[in-house]
C-alpha positions in Angstrom: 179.8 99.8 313.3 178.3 98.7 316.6 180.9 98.0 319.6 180.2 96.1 322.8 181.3 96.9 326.1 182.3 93.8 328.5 178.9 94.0 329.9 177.7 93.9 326.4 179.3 90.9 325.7 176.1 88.1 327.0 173.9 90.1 324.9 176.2 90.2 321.8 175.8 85.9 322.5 172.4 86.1 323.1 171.4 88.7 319.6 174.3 86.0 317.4 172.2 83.0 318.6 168.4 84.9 317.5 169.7 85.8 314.5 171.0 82.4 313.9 167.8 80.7 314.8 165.9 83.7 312.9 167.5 82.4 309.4 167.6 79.0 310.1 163.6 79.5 310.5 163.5 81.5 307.6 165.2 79.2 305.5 163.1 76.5 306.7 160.4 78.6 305.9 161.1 79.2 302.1 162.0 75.6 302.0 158.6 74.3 302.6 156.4 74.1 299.7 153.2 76.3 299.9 150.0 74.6 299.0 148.5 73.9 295.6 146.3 76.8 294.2 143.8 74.1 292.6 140.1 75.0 292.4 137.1 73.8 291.1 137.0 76.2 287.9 134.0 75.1 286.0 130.9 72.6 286.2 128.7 71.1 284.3 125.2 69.7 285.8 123.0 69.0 282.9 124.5 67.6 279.6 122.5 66.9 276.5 120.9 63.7 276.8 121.0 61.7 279.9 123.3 63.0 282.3 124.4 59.8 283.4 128.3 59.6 282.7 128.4 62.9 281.5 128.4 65.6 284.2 131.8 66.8 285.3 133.6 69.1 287.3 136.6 70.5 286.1 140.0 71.7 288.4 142.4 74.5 287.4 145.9 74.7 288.5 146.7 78.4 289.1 149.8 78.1 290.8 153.7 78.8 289.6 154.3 74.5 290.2 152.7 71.3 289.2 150.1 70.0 292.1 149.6 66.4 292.8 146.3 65.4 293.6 145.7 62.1 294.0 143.8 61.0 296.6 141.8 64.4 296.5 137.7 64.1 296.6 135.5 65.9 294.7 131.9 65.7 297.0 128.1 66.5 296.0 126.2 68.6 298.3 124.8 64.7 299.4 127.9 64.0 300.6 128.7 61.6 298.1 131.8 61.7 296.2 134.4 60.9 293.0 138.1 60.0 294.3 140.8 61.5 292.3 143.2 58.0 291.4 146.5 58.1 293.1 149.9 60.4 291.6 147.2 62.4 289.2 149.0 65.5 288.4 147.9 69.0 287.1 150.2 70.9 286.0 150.6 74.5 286.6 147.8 76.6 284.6 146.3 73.4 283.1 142.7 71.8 284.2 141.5 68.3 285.0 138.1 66.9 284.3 137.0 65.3 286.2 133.6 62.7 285.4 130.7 61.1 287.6 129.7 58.2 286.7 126.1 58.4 287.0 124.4 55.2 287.6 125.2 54.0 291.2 127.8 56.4 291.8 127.6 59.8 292.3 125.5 62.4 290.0 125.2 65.9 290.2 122.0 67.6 290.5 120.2 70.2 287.8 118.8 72.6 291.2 121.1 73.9 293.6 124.1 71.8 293.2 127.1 72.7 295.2 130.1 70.8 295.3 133.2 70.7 297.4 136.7 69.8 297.0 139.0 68.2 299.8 142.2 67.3 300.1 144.1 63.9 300.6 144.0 65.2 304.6 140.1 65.4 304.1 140.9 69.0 304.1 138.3 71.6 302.4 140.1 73.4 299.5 137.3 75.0 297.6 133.8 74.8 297.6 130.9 76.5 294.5 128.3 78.1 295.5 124.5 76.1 294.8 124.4 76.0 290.7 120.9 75.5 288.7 120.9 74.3 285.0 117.6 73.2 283.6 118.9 74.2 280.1 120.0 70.3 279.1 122.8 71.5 276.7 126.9 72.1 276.5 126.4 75.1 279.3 128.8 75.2 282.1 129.3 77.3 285.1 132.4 78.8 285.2 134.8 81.1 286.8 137.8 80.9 284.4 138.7 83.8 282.2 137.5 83.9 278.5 141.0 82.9 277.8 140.2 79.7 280.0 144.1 80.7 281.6 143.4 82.4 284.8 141.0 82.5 287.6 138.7 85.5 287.5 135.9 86.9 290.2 132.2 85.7 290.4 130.6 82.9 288.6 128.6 82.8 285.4 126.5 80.6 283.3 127.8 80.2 279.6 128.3 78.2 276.4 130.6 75.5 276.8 132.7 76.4 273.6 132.4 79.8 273.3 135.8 81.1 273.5 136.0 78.4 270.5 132.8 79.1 268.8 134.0 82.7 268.4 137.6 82.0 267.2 135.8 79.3 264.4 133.5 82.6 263.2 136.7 84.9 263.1 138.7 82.7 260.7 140.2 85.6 258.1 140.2 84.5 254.3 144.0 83.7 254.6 143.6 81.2 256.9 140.8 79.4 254.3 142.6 79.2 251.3 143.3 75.2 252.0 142.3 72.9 254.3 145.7 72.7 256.1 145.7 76.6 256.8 142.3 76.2 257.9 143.0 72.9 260.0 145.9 74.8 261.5 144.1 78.1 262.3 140.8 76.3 263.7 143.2 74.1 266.0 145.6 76.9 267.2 143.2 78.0 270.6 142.2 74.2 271.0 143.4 72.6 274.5 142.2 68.9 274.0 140.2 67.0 271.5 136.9 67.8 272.4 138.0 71.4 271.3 139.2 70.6 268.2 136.4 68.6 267.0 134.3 72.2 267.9 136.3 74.5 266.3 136.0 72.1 262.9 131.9 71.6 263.7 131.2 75.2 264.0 133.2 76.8 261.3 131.3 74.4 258.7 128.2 74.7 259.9 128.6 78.9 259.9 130.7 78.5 255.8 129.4 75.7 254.1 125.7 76.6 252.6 123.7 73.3 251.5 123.4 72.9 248.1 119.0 72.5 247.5 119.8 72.2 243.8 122.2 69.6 243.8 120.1 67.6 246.3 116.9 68.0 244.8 118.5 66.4 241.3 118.9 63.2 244.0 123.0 63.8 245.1 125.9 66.2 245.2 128.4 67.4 242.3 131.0 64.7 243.6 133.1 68.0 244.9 136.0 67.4 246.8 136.6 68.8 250.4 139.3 71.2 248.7 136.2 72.0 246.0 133.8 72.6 249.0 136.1 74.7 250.6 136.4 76.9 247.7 132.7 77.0 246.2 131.3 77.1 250.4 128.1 74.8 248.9 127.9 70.6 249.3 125.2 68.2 250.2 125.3 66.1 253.3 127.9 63.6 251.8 130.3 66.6 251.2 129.9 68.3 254.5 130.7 64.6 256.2 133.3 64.2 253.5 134.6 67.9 254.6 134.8 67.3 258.5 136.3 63.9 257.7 139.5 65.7 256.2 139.9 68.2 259.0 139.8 66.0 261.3 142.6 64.1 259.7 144.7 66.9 259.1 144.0 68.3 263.2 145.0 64.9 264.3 141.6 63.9 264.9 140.6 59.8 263.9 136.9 60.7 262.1 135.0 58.7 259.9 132.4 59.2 257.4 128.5 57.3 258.8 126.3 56.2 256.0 122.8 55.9 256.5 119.4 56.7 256.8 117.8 60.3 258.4 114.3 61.4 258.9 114.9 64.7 257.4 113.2 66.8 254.7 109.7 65.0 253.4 110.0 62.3 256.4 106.4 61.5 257.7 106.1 60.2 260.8 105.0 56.6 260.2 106.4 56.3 256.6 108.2 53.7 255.6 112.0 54.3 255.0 114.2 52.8 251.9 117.0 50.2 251.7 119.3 52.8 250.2 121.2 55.1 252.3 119.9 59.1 251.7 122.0 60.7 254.4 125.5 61.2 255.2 126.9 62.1 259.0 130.1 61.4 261.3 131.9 59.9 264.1 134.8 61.0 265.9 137.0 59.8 268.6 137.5 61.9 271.3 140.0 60.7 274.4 139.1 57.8 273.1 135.7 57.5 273.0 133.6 57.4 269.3 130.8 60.8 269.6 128.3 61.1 266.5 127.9 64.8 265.1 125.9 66.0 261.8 128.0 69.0 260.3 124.7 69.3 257.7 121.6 69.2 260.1 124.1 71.4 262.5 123.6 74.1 259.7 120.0 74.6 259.0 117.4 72.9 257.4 115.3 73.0 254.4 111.8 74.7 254.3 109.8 74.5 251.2 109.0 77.8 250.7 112.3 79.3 251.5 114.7 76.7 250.4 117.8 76.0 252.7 117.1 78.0 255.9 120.9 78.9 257.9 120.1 78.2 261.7 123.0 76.7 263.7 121.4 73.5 265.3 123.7 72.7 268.8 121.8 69.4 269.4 123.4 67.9 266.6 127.0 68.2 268.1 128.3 65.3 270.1 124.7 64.0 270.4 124.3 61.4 272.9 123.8 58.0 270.9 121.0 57.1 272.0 119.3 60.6 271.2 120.8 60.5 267.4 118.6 57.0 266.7 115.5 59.1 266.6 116.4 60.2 262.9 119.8 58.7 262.2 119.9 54.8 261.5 123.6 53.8 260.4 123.8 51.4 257.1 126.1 49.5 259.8 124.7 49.4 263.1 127.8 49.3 265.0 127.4 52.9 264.3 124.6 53.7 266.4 126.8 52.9 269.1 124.4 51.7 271.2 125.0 48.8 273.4 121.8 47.4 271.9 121.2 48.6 268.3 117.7 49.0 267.5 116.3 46.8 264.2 114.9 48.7 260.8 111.6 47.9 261.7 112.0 49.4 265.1 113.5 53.0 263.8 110.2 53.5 261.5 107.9 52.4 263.9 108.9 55.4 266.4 107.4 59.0 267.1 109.3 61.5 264.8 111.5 63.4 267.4 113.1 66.7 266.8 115.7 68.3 268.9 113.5 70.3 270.9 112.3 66.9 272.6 116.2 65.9 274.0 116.7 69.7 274.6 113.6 70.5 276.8 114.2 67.2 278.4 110.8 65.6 277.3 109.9 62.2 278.6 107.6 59.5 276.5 105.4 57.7 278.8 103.5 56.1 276.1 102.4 55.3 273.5 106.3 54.0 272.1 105.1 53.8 268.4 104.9 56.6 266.6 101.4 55.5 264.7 98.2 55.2 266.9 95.1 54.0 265.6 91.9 55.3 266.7 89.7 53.4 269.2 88.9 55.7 271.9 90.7 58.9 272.2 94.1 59.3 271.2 96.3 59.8 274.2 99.6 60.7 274.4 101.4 60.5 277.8 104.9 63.1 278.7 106.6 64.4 281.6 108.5 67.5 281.2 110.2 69.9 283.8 107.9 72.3 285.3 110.1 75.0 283.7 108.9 73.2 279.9 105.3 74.2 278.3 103.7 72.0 276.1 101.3 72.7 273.3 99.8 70.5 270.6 98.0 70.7 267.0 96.3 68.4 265.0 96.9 68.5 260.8 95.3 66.5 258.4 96.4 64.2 255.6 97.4 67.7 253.6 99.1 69.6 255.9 96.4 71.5 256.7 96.3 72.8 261.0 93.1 72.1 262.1 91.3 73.9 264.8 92.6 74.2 268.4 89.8 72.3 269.8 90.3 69.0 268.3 93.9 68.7 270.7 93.9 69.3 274.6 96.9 69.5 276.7 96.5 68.3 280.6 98.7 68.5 283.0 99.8 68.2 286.3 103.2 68.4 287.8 105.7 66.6 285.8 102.8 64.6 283.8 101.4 65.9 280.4 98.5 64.2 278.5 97.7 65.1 274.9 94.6 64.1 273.8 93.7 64.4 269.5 89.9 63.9 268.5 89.8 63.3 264.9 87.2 65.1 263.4 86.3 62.0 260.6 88.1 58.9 258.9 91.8 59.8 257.5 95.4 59.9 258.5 96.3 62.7 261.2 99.7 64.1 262.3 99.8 65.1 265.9 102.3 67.8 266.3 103.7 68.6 269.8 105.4 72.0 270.3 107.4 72.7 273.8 109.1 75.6 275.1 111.1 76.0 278.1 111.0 79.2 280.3 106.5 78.8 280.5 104.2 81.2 279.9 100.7 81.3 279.0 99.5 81.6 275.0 99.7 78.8 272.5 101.2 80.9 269.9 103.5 78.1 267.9 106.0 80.7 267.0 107.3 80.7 269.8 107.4 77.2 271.0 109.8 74.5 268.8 108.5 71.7 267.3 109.2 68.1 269.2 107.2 65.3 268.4 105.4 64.3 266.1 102.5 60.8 266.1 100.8 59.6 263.3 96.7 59.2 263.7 94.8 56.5 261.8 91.4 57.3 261.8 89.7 54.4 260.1 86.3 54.2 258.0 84.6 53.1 261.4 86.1 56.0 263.1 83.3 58.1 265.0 83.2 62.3 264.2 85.0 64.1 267.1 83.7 67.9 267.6 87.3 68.2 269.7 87.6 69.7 273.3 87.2 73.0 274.7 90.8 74.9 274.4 92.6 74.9 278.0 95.1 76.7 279.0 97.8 75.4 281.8 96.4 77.4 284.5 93.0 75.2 284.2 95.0 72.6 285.1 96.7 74.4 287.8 93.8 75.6 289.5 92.6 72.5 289.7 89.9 73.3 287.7 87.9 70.2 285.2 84.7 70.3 283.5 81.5 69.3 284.9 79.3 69.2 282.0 80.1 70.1 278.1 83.2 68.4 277.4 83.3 68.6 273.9 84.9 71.8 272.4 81.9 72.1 269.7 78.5 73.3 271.2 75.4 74.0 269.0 72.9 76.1 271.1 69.7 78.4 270.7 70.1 81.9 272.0 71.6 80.8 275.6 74.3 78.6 276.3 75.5 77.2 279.9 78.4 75.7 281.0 79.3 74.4 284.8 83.1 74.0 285.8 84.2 72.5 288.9 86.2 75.0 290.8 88.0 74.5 294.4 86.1 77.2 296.5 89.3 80.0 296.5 88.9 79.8 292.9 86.8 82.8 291.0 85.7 82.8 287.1 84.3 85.3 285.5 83.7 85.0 281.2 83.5 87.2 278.1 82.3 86.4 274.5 83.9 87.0 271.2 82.2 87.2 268.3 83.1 85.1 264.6 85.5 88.2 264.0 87.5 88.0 267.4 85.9 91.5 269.1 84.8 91.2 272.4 81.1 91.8 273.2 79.8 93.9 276.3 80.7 92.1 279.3 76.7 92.2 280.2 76.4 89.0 277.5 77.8 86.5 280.0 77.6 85.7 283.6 79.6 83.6 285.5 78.8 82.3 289.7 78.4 79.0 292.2 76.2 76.9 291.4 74.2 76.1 294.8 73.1 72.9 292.9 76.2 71.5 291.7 79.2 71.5 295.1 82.2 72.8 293.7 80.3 74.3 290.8 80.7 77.5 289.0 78.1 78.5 286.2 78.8 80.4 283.2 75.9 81.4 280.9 76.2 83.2 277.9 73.4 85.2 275.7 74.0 85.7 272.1 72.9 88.7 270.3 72.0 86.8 266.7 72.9 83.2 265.3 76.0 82.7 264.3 79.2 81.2 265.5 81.5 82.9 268.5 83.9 81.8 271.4 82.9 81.6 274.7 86.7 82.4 277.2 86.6 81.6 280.6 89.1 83.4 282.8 90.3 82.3 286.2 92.5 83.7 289.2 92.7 82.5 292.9 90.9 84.7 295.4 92.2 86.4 297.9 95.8 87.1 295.7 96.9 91.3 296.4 97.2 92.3 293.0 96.0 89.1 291.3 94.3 89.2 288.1 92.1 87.2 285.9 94.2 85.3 283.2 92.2 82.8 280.5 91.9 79.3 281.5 89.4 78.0 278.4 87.4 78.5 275.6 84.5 77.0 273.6 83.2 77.6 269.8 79.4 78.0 270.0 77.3 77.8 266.7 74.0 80.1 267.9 71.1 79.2 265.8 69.5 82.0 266.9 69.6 85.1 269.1 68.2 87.8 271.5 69.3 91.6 271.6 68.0 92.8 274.4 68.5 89.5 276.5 71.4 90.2 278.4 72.3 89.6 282.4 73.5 92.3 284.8 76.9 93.4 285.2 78.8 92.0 288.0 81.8 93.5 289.9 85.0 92.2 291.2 83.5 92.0 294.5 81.1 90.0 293.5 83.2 87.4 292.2 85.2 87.6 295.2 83.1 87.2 297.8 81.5 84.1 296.0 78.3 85.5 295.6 75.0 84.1 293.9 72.3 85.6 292.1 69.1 83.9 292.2 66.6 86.6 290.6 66.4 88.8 288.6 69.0 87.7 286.3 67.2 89.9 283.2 70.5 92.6 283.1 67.3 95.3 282.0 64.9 95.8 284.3 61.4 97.6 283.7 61.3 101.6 285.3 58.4 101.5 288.3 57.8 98.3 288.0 58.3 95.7 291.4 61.5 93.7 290.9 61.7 90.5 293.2 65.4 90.6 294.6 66.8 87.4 295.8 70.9 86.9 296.3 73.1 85.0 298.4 75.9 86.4 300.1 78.4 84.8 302.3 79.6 86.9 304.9 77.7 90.0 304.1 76.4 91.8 307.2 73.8 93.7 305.0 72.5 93.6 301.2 70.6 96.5 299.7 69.0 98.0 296.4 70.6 101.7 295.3 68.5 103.5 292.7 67.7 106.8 292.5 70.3 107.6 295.4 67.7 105.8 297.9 68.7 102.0 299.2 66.2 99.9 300.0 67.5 96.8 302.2 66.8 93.3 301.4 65.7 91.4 304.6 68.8 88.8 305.6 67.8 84.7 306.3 71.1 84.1 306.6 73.2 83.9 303.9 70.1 84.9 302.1 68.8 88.3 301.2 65.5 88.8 299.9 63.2 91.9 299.1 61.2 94.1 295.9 62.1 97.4 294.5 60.2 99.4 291.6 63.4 100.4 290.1 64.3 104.2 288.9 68.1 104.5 287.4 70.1 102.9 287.3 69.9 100.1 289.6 73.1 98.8 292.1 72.6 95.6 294.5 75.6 96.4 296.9 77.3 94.6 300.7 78.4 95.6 303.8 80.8 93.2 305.4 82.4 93.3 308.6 80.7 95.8 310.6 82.2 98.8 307.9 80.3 101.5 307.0 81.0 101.1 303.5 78.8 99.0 301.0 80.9 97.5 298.3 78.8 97.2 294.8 78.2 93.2 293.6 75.8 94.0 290.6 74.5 97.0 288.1 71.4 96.7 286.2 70.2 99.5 283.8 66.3 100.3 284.1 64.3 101.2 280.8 
């Protein structure tokens, strides 16, 4: 207990009155709401399809109470922005989506998008760091817990619907003893619609194995959805059939599409019957119809190995206008397309698979899938630089014909693929892509996406093809000055000139009909003082027979660069030389863009006068090294000149620079 003397008493008033105002503020202070914890939670930059109308940015409520956000703006890293509508509510520990529209509005970009999110006082509240998504699928950034319930640290690159994906996989054999145990397990984690529909997509595509026998007698067993629940088999109208009744019993509105798909046996410029073969689905989801293919989503067929189980994304919600490529509704309201395309139109187009939409593959030209042969067949793309391209031409059996009668150009975003038919038939012009680059044209690791049909008529001239390029050709701004067929009949020698920007170096190697590489002495490549911008490569065959010549490339002057291949040409020898071959020339001589006029023999006579004549740019001083003497060749500028009886072997070296060091350019071998 505290007691106050008299003069205590004004500061007894004076302490009553701060603790009075003390409280009051403190009340006032717990009285006052604290601001929403919303936050921009997860984003997604690059749907499948066009991205138009379909990127979002979603908001998560992480806060004890319901926020109010209307008015709030969502802004692009351009400044440009989506208004949230007035009174819009998220409730605590729910999300908001939140849509652009594409267009004219706002979009979001695939490189370095960062968006921010203000309040109705134009306040920021939250802001992402700059995203990138080239990958043109259901991957979102996110920073929300696998449980999609709290905030977590850091953000991270995933599968839309994994959480959902995974619980689909789990489903114990309890929960799949009927389809309303199932439909209730599949649905328990599901937070909207969109969800749902996953959870019912993924488990069929993972259970249900296609029934090849069943098909291949021309339809299915008639099985129920119960009956394909228990025997896990169906064809396509039971796994639409299937998807239909879980939909029902998960609340979902779904109907069963009848139609027409270019599936199994479908040729790219075949004609297509009246009668439906194919059976798929639509679903409404916050309104909105989506197309899916539960069959196509669970592998395909391969005629040697029967049905093949590979989970397909692309066919999940696929974008409508993506889906015509191979699916044409009996009722074309189906295609739900603003403007349905006709019969005639769906057979007359490329045959696109789904690497095409997924790699984001542009057709320039030609629209129709057929081309008939004129002049060379062209076929015009643009993919992101992040997407290789590769190409292969069959014939009417199936057969892959040699590399050289395709050729894949390109620069930036533009890709030409040329075909030369080698003679009169029908050709299919496969295109492969692969996204993440790299050099090789192995199709195993590219997908297929496109294919044309060729019609090569009886008029039709004989193609040879092209020489094999790789992209770095392209890059290097390389092209090919003479010899642009792929096909060259020579004697014992053959030459080729490439134009080369001067920083660009070549050196070549020859292969024989087996593949082995022959002694590096059999080929030379330098500039060509004749041709500006020329680089010559001549090759020297040992006997007749057929081999490749590869061309490799690198830019000079790179630390640590190295020579990768840039193209390649099959050469029929019809005869040879084995002792003709030219002298072995060093990195340095590459380098330094040297030119060898004489003696280009690579074996030189022992004590007999050699004539020495080499250009040089930059060199201070050229000489002859045999025999540990060097014998310098007299300088007229760029020009050195002189004559050595040879002893040794034989070294043509340069000083550069004022250095006392000579740096070796060529090696003969003396007999």
């Amino acid at each position: 207990m505290i007691f106050l003397g008299p003069r205590d008493r004004g500061g007894a008033g004076f302490l009553a009155v701060f603790l009075l105002l003390f409280l009051s503020s403190a009340a006032a202070f717990q009285a006052e709401p604290s601001p929403p914890a919303v936050a921009i939670v997860r984003v997604e930059t690059n749907p499948p399809g066009s991205d138009g109308g379909r990127e979002w940015a979603e908001l998560f409520n992480d806060g004890a109470l319901d926020a109010e956000v209307g008015g709030w703006r969502i802004l692009t890293r351009t400044g440009e922005g989506v208004t949230i509508p007035p009174g819009t509510i998220v409730p605590s520990r729910a999300r908001l989506r939140v849509a652009f529209d594409g267009g004219e509005g706002p979009s979001l970009s695939d490189e370095g998008e960062s968006i921010s999110l203000l309040n109705e006082s134009a306040r920021a509240v939250d802001e992402t760091p700059p995203l990138n998504d080239s990958e043109n699928s259901h991957g979102v950034w996110t920073r929300l817990s696998e449980e999609g319930d709290a905030l977590v640290g850091g953000w991270r690159f995933e599968p839309l619907f994994s959480r959902i994906d995974d619980h689909a996989l789990r489903a114990p054999p309890e929960a799949e003893v009927s389809l309303e145990n199932l439909a209730l397990y599949l649905g328990a984690p599901a937070k909207n619609d969109e969800e749902r529909t996953r959870a019912i997509y993924r488990w069929i595509t993972d259970r249900i194995e296609y029934d090849v026998e069943a098909a291949m007698k021309g339809g299915g067993r008639g099985r129920t959805p119960q009956e394909v629940l228990e025997d896990r088999r169906g064809v396509c109208s039971e796994y639409s059939a299937l998807f239909e009744r879980l939909c029902q019993l998960s609340g979902l509105e779904a109907e069963v599409v009848r139609g027409y798909g270019k599936g199994y046996g479908y040729a790219v410029g075949s004609g297509i019957p009246r009668i439906s073969n194919h059976a798929w689905n639509a679903v409404r989801i916050d309104g909105t119809w989506r197309l899916l293919d539960s069959t196509w989503g669970a592998g395909h067929l391969d005629p040697g190995e029967g049905f093949v189980e590979s989970f397909e994304e692309f066919y999940f919600l696929t974008p409508p206008e993506d889906l015509v490529w191979t699916h044409l509704p009996d009722d074309p309201a189906w295609q739900l397309l603003e403007t349905p395309i006709s019969r005639e139109e769906f057979e007359a187009l490329p045959y696109a698979k789904p690497a095409l939409f997924r790699d984001d593959i542009q057709i320039d030209s030609p629209p129709g899938g057929t081309i008939e042969v004129e002049e060379i067949p062209t076929v015009t793309l643009s993919a992101p630089p992040g997407v290789s391209i590769i190409a292969g031409l069959r014939d009417g059996s199936g057969t892959e014909l040699p590399g050289r009668f395709v050729q894949v150009q390109r620069s930036g975003e533009k890709i030409l693929v040329r075909a030369a038919a080698p003679g009169p038939g029908d050709y299919t012009l496969r295109i492969y892509s692969r996204r993440g680059g790299g050099e090789g044209g192995d199709q195993k690791v590219y997908d297929w996406a496109l294919d044309y049909r060729i019609e090569a008529g009886p008029d039709a001239p004989v193609e040879t093809g092209f020489p094999v390029v790789w992209d770095l050709f392209w890059d290097l701004g390389l092209d090919f000055k003479s010899h642009p067929q792929g096909l060259i009949e020579a004697g014992s020698e053959f030459s080729v000139i490439i134009s080369a920007p001067g920083d660009v170096r070549l050196l070549a190697r020859l292969l024989d009909g087996e593949g082995r590489e022959l002694p590096e002495e059999r080929t030379i490549a330098q500039r060509v003082v004749e041709e500006e911008g020329g680089y010559g490569v001549t090759a020297s065959f040992p006997k007749a027979g057929n081999y490749t010549l590869r061309i490799y490339a690198k830019r000079g002057g790179e630390a640590g660069g190295e020579y990768a291949s840039v193209a390649e040409y099959s050469v029929v020898a019809s005869s040879g030389r084995v002792e003709a071959v030219y002298p072995r020339t060093t990195g340095s001589f590459a380098e330094v863009g040297a030119l060898l006029i004489r003696p280009l023999e690579g074996r030189l006579a022992a004590g007999e006068a050699v004539d020495f004549e080499v250009i040089v740019p930059g060199a201070e001083d050229v000489a002859v090294i045999c025999g540990g003497e060097a014998t310098r060749l007299a300088r007229d500028g760029e020009i050195f000149r002189g004559s050595v009886s040879p002893a040794g072997e034989v070294q043509v070296a340069a000083r550069f620079g004022g250095g006392a060091a000579y740096q070796v350019l060529l090696v003969y071998a003396v007999v």
